[in-house]
Structures are given as structure tokens and as C-alpha cells.
C-alpha positions as CSV (number, residue, x, y, z in Angstrom):
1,X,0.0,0.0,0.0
2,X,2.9,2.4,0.6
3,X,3.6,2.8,-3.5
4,X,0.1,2.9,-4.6
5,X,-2.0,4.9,-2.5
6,X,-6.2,3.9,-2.7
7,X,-8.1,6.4,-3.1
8,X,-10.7,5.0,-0.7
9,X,-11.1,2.2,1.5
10,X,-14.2,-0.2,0.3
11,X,-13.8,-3.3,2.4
12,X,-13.1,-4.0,6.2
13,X,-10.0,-5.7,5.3
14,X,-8.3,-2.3,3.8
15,X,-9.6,-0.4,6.5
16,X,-7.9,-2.8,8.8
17,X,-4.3,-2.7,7.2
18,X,-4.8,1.3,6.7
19,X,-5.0,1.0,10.4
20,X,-1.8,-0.9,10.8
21,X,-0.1,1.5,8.9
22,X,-1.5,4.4,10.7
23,X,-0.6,2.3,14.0
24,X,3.3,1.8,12.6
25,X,4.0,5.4,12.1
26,X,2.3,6.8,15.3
27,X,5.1,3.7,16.7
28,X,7.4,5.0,15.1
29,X,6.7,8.3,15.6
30,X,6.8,8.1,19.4
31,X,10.1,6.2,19.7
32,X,11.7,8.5,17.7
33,X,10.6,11.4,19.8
34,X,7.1,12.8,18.3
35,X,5.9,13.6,14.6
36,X,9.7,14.8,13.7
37,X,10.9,11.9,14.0
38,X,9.0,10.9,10.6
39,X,9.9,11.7,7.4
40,X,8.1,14.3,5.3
41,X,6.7,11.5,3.1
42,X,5.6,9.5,6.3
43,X,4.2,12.3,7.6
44,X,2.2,13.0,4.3
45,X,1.2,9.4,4.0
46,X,0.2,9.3,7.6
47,X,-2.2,12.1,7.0
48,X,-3.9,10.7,3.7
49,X,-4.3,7.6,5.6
50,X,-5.9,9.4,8.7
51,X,-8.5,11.1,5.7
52,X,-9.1,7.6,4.5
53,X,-9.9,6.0,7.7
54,X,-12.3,9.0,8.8
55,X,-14.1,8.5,5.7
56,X,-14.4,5.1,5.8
57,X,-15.6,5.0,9.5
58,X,-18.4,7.8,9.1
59,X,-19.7,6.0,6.0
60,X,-19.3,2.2,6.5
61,X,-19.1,2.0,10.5
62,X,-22.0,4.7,10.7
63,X,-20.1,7.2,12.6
64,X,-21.6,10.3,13.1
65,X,-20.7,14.0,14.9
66,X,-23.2,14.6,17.0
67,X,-22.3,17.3,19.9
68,X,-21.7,15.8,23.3
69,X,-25.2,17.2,24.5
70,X,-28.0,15.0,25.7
71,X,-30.3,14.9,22.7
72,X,-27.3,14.7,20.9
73,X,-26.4,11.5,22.3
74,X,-30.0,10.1,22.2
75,X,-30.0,11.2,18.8
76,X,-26.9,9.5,17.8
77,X,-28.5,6.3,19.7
78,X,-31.1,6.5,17.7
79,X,-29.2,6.9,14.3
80,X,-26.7,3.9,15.8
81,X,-30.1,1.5,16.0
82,X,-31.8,2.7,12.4
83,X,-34.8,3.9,14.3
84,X,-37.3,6.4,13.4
85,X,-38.5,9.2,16.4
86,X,-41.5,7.4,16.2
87,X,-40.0,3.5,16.9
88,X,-38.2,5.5,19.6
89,X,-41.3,6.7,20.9
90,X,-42.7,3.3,21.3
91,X,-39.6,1.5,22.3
92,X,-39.7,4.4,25.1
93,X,-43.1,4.4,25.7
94,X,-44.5,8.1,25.2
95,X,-46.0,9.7,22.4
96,X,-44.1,10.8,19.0
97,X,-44.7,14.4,19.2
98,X,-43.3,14.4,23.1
99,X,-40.0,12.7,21.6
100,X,-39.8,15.4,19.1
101,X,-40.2,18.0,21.0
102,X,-37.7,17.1,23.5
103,X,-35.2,16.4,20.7
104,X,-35.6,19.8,19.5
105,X,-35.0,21.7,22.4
106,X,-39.1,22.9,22.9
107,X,-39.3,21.0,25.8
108,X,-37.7,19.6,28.6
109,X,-37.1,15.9,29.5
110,X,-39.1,14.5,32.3
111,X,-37.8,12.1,34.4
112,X,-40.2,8.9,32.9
113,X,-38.2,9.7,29.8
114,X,-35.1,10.2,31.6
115,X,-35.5,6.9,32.8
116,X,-36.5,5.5,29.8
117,X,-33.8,6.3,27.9
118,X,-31.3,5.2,30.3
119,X,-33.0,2.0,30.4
120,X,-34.0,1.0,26.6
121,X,-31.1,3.2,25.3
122,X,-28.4,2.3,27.6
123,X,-27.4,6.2,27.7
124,X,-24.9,6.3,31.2
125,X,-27.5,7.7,34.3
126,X,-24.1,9.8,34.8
127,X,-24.0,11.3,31.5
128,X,-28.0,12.1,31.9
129,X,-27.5,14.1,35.4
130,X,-24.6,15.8,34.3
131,X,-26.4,17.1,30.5
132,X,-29.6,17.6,31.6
């Protein structure tokens, strides 16, 4: 892979060797003292690599940026399972339009759905108290 460089990674197998290279030059990079200690070609590959990996894990792993809030969590748990704010709603057991507007900031979480998510979701009771 070091001659020919892909231009994107399509299977789990490249992504998994695009991750052994990344993990060889951040090695390599630490025993020789931090990103110096790479060449300007490693340095340049390691970056292109980096880009490749990120793109390959937001569209084929499914991850997403969603802000460190609490509906962005919830939201991101709900993108994670393929789920509509209305299969939330009945996994959780309220109504749609509560779920929505509790996503969207017009209304504030009650503790049933506090609970609820923290139960059916597995969102961290920690992370709820401390964002909410």
C-alpha cells in the first residue's frame, strides 16, 4: 500500500491494514521522539491515511458528529439503532410528538423519559444528570 496509495477504502480488510499502517508510524513516531521523527513522506502518508480511515468510519461503520449534548447522544443512539423518532417513541413508551419536541429543544425531558432512555437506550445515568 505504501507505492500505490487507494483512493478510498471499500472493504473491512483495507480499512484494517490502513489501520496498521496508521498504528506503525504513530510507533514510530513516538520512539523517535514525536511527529519529527517521521519523514516528510511518512508524515504526508500518515495524514492521507488518517483522511481515509475518517471517511471510511463515518460511511461504513456509521459514525456520526453529533455534539456531546444529551439529545445529541439520544440522537446519535437513535441513528446507531436505524430507528425512526416514532420507533423511539414506542420502544420508550410516550408519544411521538413528546419525543420530538424534547429532541428539539421545545421541551424539557421529564424524568419517565429520563428513565426510559437510560433503560431502553443504555445512555450512562451519569452522562443524563450531568447534561440535563
Amino acid at each position: 500500500m505504501k507505492n500505490k496509495m487507494i483512493d478510498k477504502i471499500r472493504t473491512e480488510k483495507q480499512f484494517k491494514q490502513v489501520m496498521s499502517l496508521i498504528e506503525n508510524y504513530l510507533q514510530k513516531a513516538t520512539d523517535n521522539g514525536g511527529f519529527n521523527g517521521l519523514t516528510k513522506n511518512e508524515s504526508e502518508e500518515l495524514q492521507k491515511l488518517s483522511l481515509l480511515a475518517e471517511a471510511y468510519e463515518k460511511d461504513a461503520l456509521k459514525v456520526w458528529d453529533f455534539p456531546m449534548t444529551f439529545t445529541g447522544i439520544v440522537q446519535q443512539k437513535v441513528a446507531e439503532m436505524n430507528m425512526t423518532q416514532t420507533k423511539l417513541a414506542a420502544l420508550l413508551g410516550i408519544g411521538q410528538s413528546k419525543v420530538n419536541q424534547i429532541l428539539k429543544g421545545k421541551r424539557n425531558p421529564d424524568v419517565p423519559f429520563l428513565k426510559a432512555v437510560h433503560e431502553k437506550l443504555g445512555i450512562d445515568g451519569n452522562f443524563i444528570l450531568e447534561n440535563v
